[in-house]
N, C-alpha and C positions, 0 to 999 in steps of 0.2 A: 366526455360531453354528455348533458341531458338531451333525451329524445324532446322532450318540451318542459313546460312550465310545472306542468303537472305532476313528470317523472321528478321533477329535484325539491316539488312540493314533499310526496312521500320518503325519500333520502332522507330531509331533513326532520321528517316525522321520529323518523326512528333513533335517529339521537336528541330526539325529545321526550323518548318514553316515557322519561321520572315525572313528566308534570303531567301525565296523564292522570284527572279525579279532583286536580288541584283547584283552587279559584283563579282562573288563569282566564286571561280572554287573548286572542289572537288577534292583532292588528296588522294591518296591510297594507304597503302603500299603490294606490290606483295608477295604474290599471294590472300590468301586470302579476305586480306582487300579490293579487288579490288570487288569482291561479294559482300561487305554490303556498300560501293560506288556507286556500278552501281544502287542501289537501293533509295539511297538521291539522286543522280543527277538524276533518272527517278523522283523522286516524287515533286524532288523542278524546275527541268528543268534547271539544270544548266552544265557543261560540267566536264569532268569525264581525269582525267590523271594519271599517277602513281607519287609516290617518292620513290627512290631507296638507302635504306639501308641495311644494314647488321650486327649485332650483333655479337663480338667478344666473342666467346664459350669460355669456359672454359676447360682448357687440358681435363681436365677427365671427363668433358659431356659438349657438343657443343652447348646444348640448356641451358646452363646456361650463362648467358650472364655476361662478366665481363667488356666491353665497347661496341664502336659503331663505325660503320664508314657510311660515306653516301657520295652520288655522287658528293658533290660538293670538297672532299679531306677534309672533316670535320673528324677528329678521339678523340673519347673521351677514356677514361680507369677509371676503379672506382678505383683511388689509393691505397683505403681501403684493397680492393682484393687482391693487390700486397701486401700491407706491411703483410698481411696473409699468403701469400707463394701462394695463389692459383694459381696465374702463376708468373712469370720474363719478365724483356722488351724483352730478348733478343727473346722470345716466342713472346709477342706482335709483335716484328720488323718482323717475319718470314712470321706471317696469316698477317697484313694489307694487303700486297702487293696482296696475293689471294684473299682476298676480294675485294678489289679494282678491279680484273679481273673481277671479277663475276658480280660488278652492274655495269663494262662498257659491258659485254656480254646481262646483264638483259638491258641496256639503246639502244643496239641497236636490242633487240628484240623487245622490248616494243615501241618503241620512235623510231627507226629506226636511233639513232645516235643522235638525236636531243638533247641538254640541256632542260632543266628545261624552261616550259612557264613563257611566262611572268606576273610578279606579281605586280608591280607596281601599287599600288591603288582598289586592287582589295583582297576581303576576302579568304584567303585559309582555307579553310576547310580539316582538316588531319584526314585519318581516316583507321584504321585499324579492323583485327577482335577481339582484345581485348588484353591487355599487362599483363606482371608479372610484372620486372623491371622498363620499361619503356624506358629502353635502346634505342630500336630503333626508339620511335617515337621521344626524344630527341634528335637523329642525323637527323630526319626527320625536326621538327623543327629548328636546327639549319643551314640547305641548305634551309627551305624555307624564314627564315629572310632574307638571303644575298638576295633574292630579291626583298625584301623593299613591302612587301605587307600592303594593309590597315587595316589588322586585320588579327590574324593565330585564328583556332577554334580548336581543337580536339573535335573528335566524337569517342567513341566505344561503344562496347555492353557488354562488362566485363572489368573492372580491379579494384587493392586491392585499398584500403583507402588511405594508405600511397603513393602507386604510383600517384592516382589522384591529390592527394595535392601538391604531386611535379609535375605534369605538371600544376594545376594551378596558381603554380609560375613562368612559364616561358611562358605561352598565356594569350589571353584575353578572350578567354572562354573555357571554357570541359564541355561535356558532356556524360555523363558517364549510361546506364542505370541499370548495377548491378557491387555492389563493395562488393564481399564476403569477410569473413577474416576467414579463408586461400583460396585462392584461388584455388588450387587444380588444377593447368591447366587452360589454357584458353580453350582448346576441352571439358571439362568436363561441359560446362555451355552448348553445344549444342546436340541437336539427332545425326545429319549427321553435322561431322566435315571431310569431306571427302579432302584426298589432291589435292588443288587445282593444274590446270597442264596450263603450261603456252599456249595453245591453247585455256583454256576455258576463262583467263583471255584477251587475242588477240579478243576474239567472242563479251566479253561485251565492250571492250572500243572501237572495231569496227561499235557495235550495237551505242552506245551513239555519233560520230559519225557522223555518217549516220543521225543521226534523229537533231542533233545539228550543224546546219551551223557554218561550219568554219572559212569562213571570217566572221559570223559576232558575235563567239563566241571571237576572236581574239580582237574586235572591243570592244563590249560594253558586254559578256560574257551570255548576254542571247540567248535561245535556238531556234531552228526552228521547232520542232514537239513534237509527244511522243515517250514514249519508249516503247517498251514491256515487259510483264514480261518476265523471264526466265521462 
């Protein structure tokens, strides 16, 4: 088990060494994923931003995911689900549109309005606190392709077998440091899985930053200082 979000941030730091210097940016999805980000981009020095998606719940528990949506108006659905009855389009047609509120609400919290940095030639690194489905880093992947990056990576700290192998069909690398089966929650592989609040995720991508010059992360993606820990 990780102590927190923090400890399987750095784990996964270290089987990122090779891209440390690279033109790499670190993407994360909000809220927690942004904790075990802030943690690669302190240890490789690389600059730290979010990706904004959202996981289409299921009628009768929210946290089952039956598709995806993400910021760039990407919407997936696991048809399988439907031909199962578990929800109807007409259901679909209803939540897109509140989700879509929510990651323009999260993009001008986070991002202050902004789109998505630029990606052009540069390795995105996608990384969250750990998937079931895999639903949403799949819409995560599919808004980071539209910006033509030179390599996408996923990074977590837990997910199942089966999930991993379906994201290593659609990047160039995963890395994954535990893949139970059953997975049991992704909270259940840490101490403190405490919810994160969007203030604390505002504190670390402020911190990273501050210590990683702007113009010249924009430029050529490497950084200007350290980080601290949390």
């Amino acid at each position: 088990m990780f102590r927190d979000r923090f400890d399987a941030g750095r784990q996964l730091a270290e089987r990122l060494r090779d891209l440390a210097g690279q033109p790499a940016i670190v993407l994360a999805l909000p809220r927690g994923g942004v904790l075990v980000g802030y943690e690669i981009a302190r240890a490789l020095r690389l600059p730290l931003d979010v990706i904004l998606t959202r996981k289409i719940g299921a009628p009768f528990n929210p946290e089952y995911a039956i598709g995806v949506v993400a910021e760039n108006g990407f919407v997936s659905v696991n048809e399988e689900e439907l031909a199962l009855g578990v929800a109807d389009r007409e259901y679909i047609r209803r939540v897109v549109p509140k989700l879509m509120a929510e990651l323009e609400r999260r993009r001008q919290v986070y991002r202050e309005g902004r789109p998505l940095p630029d990606l052009t030639g540069k390795i995105a690194i996608l990384v969250d606190d750990g998937v079931a489905t895999g639903f949403t880093m799949l819409g995560a992947i599919a808004a980071v392709r539209e910006q033509h990056p030179e390599r996408i990576v996923v990074a977590l700290p837990v997910a199942p077998p089966a999930t991993v192998e379906r994201l290593r069909r659609e990047v160039d690398r995963v890395e994954v440091l535990l893949t139970p089966e059953p997975l049991d929650g992704v909270g259940a592989w840490y101490h403190d899985f405490h919810q994160a609040t969007d203030e604390e995720v505002l504190e670390l991508l402020r911190q990273v930053r501050e210590f990683v010059g702007q113009d010249e992360t924009e430029e050529t993606g490497a950084p200007g200082g350290d980080l601290p820990s949390p």
